[in-house]
N, C-alpha and C positions, 0 to 999 in steps of 0.2 A: 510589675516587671522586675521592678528590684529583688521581691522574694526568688522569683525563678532564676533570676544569674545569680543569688547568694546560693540556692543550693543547688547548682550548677560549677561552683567554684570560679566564677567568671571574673576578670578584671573589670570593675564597674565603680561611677562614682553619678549621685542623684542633686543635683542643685536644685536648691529649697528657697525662695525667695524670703519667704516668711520666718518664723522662729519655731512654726510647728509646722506638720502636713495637714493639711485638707482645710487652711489656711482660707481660703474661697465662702467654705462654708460658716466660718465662723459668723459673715455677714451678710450670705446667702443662705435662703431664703431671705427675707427681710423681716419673716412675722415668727420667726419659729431659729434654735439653735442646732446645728450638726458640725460638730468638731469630733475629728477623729484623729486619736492622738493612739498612739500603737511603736513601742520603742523596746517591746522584750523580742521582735525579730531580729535585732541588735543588725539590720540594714546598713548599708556605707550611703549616708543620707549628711550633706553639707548644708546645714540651715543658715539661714539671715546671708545666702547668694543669689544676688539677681544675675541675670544673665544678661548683659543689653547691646550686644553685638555677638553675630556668628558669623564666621565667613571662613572660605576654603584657600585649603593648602596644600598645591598640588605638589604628587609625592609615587612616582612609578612602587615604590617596596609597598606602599598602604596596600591594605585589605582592596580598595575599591579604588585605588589611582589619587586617593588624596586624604589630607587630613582634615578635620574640621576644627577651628578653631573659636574658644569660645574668650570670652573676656565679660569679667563680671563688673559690678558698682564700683569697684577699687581698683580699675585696669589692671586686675590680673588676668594672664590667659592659662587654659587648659587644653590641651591638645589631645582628642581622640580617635581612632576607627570607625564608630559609628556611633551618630546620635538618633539618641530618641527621642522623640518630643511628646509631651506630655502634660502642656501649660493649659489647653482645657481652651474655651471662650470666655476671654474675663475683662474684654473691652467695653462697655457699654455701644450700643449703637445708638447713635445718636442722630437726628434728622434736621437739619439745619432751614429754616423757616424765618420768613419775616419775623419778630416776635416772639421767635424761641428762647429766647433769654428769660423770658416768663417763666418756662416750663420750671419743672424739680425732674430731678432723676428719682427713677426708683432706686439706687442707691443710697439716696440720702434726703428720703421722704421721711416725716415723720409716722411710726409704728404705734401712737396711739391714737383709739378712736377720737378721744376728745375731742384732739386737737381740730377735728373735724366738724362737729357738732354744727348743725344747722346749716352746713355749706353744700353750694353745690359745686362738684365736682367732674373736669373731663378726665379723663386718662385715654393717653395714646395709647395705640398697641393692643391684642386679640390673642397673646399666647396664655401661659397660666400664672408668667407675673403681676399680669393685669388684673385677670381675673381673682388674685392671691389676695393684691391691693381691696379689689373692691370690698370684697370679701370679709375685709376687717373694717369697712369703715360703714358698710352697707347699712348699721342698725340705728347710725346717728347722723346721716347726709341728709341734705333737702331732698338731692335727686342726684344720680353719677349716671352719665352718659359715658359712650365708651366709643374710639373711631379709631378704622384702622381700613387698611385698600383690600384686605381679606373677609371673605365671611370666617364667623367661629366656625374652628371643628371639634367635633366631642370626638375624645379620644374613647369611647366605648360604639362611635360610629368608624370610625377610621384605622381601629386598634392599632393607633400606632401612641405610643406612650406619652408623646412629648405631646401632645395635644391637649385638649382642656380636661381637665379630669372633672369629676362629679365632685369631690369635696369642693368643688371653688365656683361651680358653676351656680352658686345662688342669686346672681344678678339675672341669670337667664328668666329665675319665676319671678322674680320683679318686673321684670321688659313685657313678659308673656303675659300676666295673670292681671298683675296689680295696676300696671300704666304708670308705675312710677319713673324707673330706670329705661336706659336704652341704648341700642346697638346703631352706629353708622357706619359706612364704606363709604371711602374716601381717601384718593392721596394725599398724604400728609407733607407732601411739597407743596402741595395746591392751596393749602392754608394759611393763615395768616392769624396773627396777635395785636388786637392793639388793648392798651387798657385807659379806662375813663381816670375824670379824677378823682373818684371814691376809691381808686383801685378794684376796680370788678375786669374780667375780662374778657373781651368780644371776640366772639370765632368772624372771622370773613375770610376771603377767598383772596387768592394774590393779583388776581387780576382788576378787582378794585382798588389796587392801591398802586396800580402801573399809572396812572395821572395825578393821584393823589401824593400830599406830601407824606411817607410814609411814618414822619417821624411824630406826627400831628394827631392827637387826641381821639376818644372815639367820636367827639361831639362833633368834629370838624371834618368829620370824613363820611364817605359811603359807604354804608353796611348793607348786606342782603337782605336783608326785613326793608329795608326803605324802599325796594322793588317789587319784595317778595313777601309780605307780610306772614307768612306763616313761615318763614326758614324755619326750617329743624333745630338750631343752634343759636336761634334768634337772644335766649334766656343769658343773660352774663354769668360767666364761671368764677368764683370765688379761688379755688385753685385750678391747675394744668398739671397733669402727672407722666411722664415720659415713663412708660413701659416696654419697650422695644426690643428686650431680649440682648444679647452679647453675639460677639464677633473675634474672631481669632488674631491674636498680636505679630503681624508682619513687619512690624516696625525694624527689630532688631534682627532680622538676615538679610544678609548681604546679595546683592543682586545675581553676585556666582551662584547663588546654592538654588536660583530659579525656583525656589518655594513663593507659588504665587496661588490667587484665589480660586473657589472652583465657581462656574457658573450657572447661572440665571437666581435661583432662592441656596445653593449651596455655596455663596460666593462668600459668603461667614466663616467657611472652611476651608483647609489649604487643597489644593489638589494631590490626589495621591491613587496609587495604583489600587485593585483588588488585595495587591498581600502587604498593601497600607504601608508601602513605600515612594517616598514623593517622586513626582512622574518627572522633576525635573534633576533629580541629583542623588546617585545610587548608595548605599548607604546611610539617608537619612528617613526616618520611617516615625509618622505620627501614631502615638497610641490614644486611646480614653476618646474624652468628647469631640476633642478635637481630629478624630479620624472618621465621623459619623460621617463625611460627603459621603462613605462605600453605602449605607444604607439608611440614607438622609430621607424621613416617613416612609418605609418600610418596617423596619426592624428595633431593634434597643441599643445600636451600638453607642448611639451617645450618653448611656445611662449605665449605671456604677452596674448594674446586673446583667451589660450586654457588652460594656469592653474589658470585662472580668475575664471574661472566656477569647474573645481576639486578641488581646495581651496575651494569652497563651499563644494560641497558635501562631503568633508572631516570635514569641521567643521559641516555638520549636521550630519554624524558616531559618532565624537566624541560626540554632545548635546546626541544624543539618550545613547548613552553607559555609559557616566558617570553622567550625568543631567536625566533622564529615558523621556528625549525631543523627543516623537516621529518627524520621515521622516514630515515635513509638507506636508498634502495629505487631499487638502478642497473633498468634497464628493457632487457628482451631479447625478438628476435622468436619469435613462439609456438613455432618451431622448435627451440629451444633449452631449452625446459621439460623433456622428461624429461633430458637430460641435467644441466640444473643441479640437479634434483632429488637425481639419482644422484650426484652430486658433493656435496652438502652432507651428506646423510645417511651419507657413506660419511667427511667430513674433520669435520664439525662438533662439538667437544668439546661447545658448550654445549645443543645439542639431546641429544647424550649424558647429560652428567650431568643436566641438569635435567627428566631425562624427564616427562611428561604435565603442566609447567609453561611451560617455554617452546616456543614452535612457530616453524616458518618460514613466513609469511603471503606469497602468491602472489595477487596484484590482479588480476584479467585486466582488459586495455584494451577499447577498442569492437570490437565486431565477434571477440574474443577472438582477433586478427592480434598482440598481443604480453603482455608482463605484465610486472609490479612487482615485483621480491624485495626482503620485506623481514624481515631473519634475529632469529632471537632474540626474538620477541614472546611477552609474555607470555599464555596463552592466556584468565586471569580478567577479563583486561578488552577482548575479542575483540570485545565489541556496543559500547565507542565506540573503536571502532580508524581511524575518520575525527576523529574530537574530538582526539585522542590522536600520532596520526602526523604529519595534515595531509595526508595519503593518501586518494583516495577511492578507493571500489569498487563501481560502476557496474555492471558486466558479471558480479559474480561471486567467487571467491576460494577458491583451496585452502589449507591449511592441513597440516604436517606435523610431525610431534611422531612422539618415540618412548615406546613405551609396552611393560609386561609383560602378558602375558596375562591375563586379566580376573580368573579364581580359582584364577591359580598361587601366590602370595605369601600369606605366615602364618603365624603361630607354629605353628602345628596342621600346618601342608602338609608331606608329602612329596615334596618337590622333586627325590628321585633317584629317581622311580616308572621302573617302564620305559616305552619308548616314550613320554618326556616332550620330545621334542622332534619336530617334524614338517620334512617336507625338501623336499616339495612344493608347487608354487607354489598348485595348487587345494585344500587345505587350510592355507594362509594365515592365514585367520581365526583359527585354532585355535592360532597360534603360542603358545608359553609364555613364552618367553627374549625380551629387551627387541630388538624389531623397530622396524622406521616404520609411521606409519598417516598416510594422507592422506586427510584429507576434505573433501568437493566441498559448497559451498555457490550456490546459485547468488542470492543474495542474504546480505549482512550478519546474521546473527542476534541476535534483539533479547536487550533485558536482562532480561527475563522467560523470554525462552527458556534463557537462561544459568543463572537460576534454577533454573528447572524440568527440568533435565538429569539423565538418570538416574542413580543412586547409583553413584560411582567413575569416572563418566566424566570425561575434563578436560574435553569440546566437547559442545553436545548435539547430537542425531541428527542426521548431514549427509544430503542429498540423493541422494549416496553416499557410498561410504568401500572404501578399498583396504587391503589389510596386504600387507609388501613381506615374503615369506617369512623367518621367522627362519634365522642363515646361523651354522654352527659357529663359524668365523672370523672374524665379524662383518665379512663384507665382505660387499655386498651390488653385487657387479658380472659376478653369473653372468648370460648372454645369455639363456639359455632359462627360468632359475628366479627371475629377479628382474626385468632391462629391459623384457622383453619383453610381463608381465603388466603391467607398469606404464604402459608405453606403450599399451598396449589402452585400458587404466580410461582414463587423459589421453584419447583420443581417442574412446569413448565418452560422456564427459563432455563434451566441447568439438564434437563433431558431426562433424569435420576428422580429417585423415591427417597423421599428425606424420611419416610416413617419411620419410627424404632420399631421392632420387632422382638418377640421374646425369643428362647434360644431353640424352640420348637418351630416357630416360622420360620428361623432362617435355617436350621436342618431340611424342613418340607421342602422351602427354596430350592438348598444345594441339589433337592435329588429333580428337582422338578422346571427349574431356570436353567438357562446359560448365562445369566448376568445376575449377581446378587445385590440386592439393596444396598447402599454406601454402610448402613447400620450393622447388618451383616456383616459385610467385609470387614469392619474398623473394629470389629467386635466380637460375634460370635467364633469370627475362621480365626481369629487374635487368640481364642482362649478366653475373652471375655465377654461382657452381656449379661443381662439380666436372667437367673436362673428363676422359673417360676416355682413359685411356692403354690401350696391347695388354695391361699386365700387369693391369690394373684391370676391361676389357673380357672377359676370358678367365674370371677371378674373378668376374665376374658374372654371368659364362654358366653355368660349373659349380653357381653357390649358387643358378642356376633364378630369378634377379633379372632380368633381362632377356634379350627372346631375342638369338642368335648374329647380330647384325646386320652387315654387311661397310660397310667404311666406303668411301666413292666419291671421289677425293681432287680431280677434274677434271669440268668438262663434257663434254671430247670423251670422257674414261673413261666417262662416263654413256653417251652417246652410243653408243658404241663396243659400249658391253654392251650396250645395246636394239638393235640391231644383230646382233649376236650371237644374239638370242633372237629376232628376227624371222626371222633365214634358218632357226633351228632346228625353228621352229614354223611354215615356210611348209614345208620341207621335210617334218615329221611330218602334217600337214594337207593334204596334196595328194592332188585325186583317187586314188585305188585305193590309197593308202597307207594303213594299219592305225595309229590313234591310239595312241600313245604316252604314259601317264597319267604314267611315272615321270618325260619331259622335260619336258611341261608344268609340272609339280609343280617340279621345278627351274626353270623360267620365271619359275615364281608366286614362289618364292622368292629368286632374285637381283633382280626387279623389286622386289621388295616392301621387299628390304635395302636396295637404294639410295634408295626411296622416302625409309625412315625414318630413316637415315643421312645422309642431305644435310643441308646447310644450309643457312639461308633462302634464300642468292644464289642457291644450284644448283638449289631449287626451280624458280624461274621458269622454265629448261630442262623439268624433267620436268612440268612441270604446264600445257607449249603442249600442246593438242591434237596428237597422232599418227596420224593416218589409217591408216599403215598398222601399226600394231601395236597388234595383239589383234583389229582389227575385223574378222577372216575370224570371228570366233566371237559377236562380239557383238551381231547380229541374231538369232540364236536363242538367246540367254541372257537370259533377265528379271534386271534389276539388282536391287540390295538396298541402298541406301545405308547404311543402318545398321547393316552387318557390315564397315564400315573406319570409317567418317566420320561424323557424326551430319549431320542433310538439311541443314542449312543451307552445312556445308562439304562435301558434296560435289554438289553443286548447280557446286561452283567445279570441279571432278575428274571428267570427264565419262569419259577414258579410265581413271582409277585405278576409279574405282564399275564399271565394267563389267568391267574383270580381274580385281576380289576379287571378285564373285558369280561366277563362274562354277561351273559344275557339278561342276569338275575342280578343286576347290580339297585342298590338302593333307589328309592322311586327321587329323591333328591338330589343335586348333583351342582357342583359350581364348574360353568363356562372355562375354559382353558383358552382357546383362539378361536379365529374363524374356522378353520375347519376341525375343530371340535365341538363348535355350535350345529355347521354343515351335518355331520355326519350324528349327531344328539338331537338332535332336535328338529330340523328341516325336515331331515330322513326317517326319523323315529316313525314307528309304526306306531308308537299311540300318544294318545293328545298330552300335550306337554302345555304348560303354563311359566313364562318367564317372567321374572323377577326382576326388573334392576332396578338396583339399586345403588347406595353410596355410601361407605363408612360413616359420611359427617352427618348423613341426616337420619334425626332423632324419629319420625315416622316409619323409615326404612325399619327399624329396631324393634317397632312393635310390629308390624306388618309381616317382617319376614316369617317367624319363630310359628305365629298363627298360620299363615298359608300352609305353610311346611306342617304343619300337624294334620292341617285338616286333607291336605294330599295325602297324608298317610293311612288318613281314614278310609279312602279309596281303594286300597287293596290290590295297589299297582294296576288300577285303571288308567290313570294320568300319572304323566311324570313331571316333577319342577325341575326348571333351570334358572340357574341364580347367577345373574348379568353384573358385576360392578363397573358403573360407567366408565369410571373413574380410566379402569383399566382397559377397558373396551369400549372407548369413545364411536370407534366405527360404526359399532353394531349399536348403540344409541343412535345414534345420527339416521341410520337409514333405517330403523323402525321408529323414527321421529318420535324421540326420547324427549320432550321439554321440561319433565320436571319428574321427580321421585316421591314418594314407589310409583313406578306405572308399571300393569301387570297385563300381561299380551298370553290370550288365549290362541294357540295354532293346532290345528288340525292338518295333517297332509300337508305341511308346507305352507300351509294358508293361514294368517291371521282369521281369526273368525270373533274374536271378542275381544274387549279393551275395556279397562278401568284405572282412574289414577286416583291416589290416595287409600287412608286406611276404612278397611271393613270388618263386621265382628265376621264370628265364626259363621253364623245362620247365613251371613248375608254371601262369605267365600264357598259354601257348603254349595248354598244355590248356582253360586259360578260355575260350580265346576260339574256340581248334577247337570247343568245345563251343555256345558262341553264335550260331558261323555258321549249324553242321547243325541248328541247335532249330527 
């Protein structure tokens, strides 16, 4: 915190109890050294100040209605605006028992094995002090038993960090394997000490020594073996090791500043709100371990790698609140959302560790044409995220957090079950292992809603909600198993086509939409976009992204081809002469390439009226305007509208709407075979390219129609589309055959001999 108010310019000052920082660790752990001494950030850092009273001074001009007032070891006071707290848990917890006077702290055990040598050993306590302890003594005890009112939990069961890690859990295969060592549960007020006069020391129970003189020998008392000959504990301890973990220092605030405990297992930590300011006195706000009650076995905030990142977002609360420093949230056009998505959840450490705590908050602008990233928001205080940022959100807002699967985590859970991981994008949901989940709001959710959110969720129920498949390698940049579902959800949610487009699609677009893709829009009608190159052009022809369009580099080259195809077609079109379906068909398609290939300039050429080409055909062809051009633009294309309806159009053809399926294909007088398909899937790509050839072989017996669901979900849906390719033979309107998935040539050949002769 101190970095960010130094280079914030902030008026700020750090009290240091000790003579360095991270003072704690110099004797924490107890088997192992972490001192972190760091002084070239030349910090305003006062060492060798305790602080051992605070208390409030009420004050109308303060920041928050008062001052806080602090006084250190030498009754000095310091008078501030707001304090932050940052002292960590460094009380010992300690359990008060007949006979605890016996015990050692693990602060001031001794750290080598020797000292152990042939002894046997209790240790209170079941976190990873205890298990640290055993750990180092394990190779030279008689036997270490271990009691505590908890079962262990393995923190690679429970993923939550603060639990028993693997490096310490070697007393587990002693318990398990060898019968040496061992686990009790038990409360540790229930207990008692007494020791013989060898000094050995006897576990019993407290309610054996409610008649007994408590002060009096083990010889002279009742012990559990004397009823119970096999007690668990019956064996006398040579030492008692108090391992019980730390608790937060309340001592020194003053009862105004209502900094009290949180409760039931979080009563170690002070109470404090979601934006980890204490719930009882505005202006004072806990940082580091001691702010963990927000995500006490959840998350990582009690650890150096998980209040790294809520020390930020606490100093960006406090910039906006009292600096009027908006949430930093740079702004990008909606084009670039799922990619930025993709990019933070694949680099972001603090949506990592702090999973289902902090999220990345996505604003959508008006008309949802751009949005707000704004990274690392906490998600508890998500319903005043306009109060808070300075950010508003008008139009909407997603939300991204990563998170473990609902009921994989728990001391109870078998987490090596089989088939405990899933790999496919359409069981998503079901992920186990820590994925992203975004969820779609299309309003700010209130603080009652926040409330009443269901058990274990961070957000309550969005509008939608996506899970980005969980990834072995936790990368989450597979095209067909991660972008691709993602970019769907985004564009589902926002109404729009996040695709890019190169500067040929979105020309076809303009003449053939009333609404252009946001890529288009921000892009090609901008003067900008991707100009395709032959290697770019070629690559988009194979990935069946745009058709094989020739590019027309001149006027007179225009010219010169319509030229070309008028003596072609006056020649196949002359009295006694036999029409020629395969020349015309090449007609229709070099006319057609140069159409969509030009540029605006070249346009004006192709779009003067040509009297003499095409119109030997155009009196007896009824036009269709809305099988190239929608009516208002070709109303301007009197010769293009009459070349693309014609009768002799290519035996191939891609679906427009429904009623240009209606009137293609329903209506068609000869058997047509549809296609659908879908850009994302890799089958579709070989499938398509072969059908379509092998209709060509047909000789305009059949015609194809090429369905992307994508974009014609209806017409999927009621010829009960469930998966791609699926390819529907009709006849007269009638479905008459079906096949899904790919087939070679022999096998499509036979399809469709079969559909001509039905």
């Amino acid at each position: 915190m101190a970095y960010f108010l130094q280079q914030a310019s902030r008026d700020y000052v750090v009290f240091e109890r000790s003579h360095t920082p991270g003072s704690f660790f110099a004797l924490y752990p107890r088997h192992r050294k972490l001192i972190s001494i760091n002084k070239r950030l030349e910090l305003q850092v006062q060492y060798n100040t305790a602080i051992t009273h605070v208390t409030l001074d009420r004050d109308p001009q303060a920041w928050n209605g008062h001052y806080f007032i602090l006084t250190d070891q030498n009754s000095q006071t310091y008078r501030c605006s707001l304090l932050l707290v940052a002292t960590g848990t460094w009380v010992p917890n300690v359990v008060s028992f007949t006979g605890s006077e016996y015990v050692e702290g693990y602060e001031t055990v001794s750290i080598n094995p020797e000292d152990f040598a042939g002894q046997t050993v209790l240790i209170l306590g079941r976190g990873n002090s205890a298990f640290e302890t055993a750990e180092n003594i394990l190779g030279v005890t008689n036997f270490i038993h271990m009691v505590s009112r908890s079962r262990v939990r393995l923190s690679w069961a429970t993923h939550y960090v603060g639990d028993l890690r693997a490096i310490n859990n070697g007393l587990l295969d002693t318990y398990q394997l060898k019968s040496l060592d061992g686990l009790l549960e038990g409360d540790l007020e229930d207990l008692a000490i007494v020791k013989d006069k060898k000094g050995k020391l006897h576990i019993t129970l407290r309610f054996y020594l409610e008649n007994s003189n408590s002060s009096a020998g083990a010889e002279t008392i009742t012990l559990p073996q004397d009823e119970l000959d096999n007690f668990a504990t019956r064996a006398p301890y040579d030492r008692v090791i108090r391992c019980l973990g730390w608790k937060f220092d309340f001592s020194i605030y003053n009862r105004s500043l209502r900094l009290v405990p949180g409760r039931g297992n979080k009563r170690k930590y002070p109470q404090i709100k979601p934006s980890y300011e204490s719930r009882g006195t505005r202006g004072l706000f806990v940082l580091g371990t001691a702010s963990h009650s927000n995500d006490f076995r959840k998350s990582a905030g009690g650890f150096i790698h998980g209040f790294r990142y809520t020390t930020r977002a606490v100093h960006r609360l406090l910039e906006n609140r009292h600096h009027g420093v908006p949430w930093p949230s740079p702004i990008y056009p909606i084009t670039h959302l799922t990619n930025s998505i993709i990019k933070r959840v694949n680099e972001a450490s603090g949506l990592y560790q702090m999973f289902s705590v902090l999220a990345d908050i996505i604003l959508l602008k008006e008309n949802a044409t751009a949005f707000e990233y704004l990274e690392e928001y906490p998600v508890g205080i998500l319903a005043q995220l306009e109060l808070h940022t300075g950010r508003k959100a008008p139009g909407g807002l997603f939300a991204v957090i990563m998170e473990y699967g609902r009921n994989f985590s728990g001391a109870d859970k078998d987490v090596f079950y089989y088939n405990r991981a899933v790999g496919e994008a359409q069981h998503a949901w079901q992920s186990n292992f820590l994925h992203p989940v975004i969820y779609y709001y299309k309003r700010l959710p209130t603080e009652r809603e926040m409330r009443l959110r269901p058990p274990d969720w961070p957000l309550p129920r969005p509008d939608a909600i996506h899970h980005i498949v969980e990834d072995f390698l936790t990368d989450w940049t597979a095209p067909n198993a991660h972008i691709l579902p993602l970019r769907r959800f985004l564009e589902n949610c926002l109404g729009t086509d996040l695709r890019n487009f190169f500067a040929e699609s979105c020309f076809l677009f303009a003449l053939t939409r009333q609404k252009l893709p946001p890529s288009c829009q921000q892009g090609y009608l901008r003067m900008q976009g991707l100009v395709g190159s032959e290697g770019l052009r070629r690559h988009a022809v194979e990935a069946s992204l745009m058709e094989n369009y020739t590019v027309v580099d001149t006027p007179n080259e225009l010219l010169g081809g319509q030229k070309d195809i008028h003596d072609q077609l006056l020649k196949d079109h002359r009295p006694g002469v036999a029409s020629t379906s395969g020349t015309w068909k090449m007609a229709q398609t070099l006319a057609l390439r140069r159409l969509l290939a030009s540029s605006p300039k070249k346009l004006s050429v192709l779009f003067r009226p040509q009297p003499a080409l095409f119109l030997s055909r155009a009196s007896s062809v009824p036009s269709r305007p809305n099988s190239l051009l929608n009516r208002a633009q070709a109303s301007l294309l009197p010769c293009v509208k009459t070349f693309s309806t014609t009768p002799l159009c290519r035996s191939t053809f891609n679906v427009q709407d429904g009623e240009d399926f209606q009137d293609r294909v329903i209506n068609s007088a000869k058997p047509v075979v549809i296609d659908f398909h879908a850009q994302w899937c890799g089958p579709c790509k070989i499938l398509g390219p072969r059908l379509e050839k092998m209709v060509a072989k047909q000789q305009g017996k059949v015609l194809m129609a090429k369905v992307d669901i994508d974009d014609h979900t209806d017409l999927a849906i009621e010829y009960e589309v469930s998966a791609v390719p699926t390819v529907l033979a009709m006849k007269n309107g009638d479905v008459v055959d079906k096949f899904v998935g790919i087939k070679d040539e022999d096998q499509l050949e036979a399809f469709l001999k079969k559909l001509i002769g039905a």
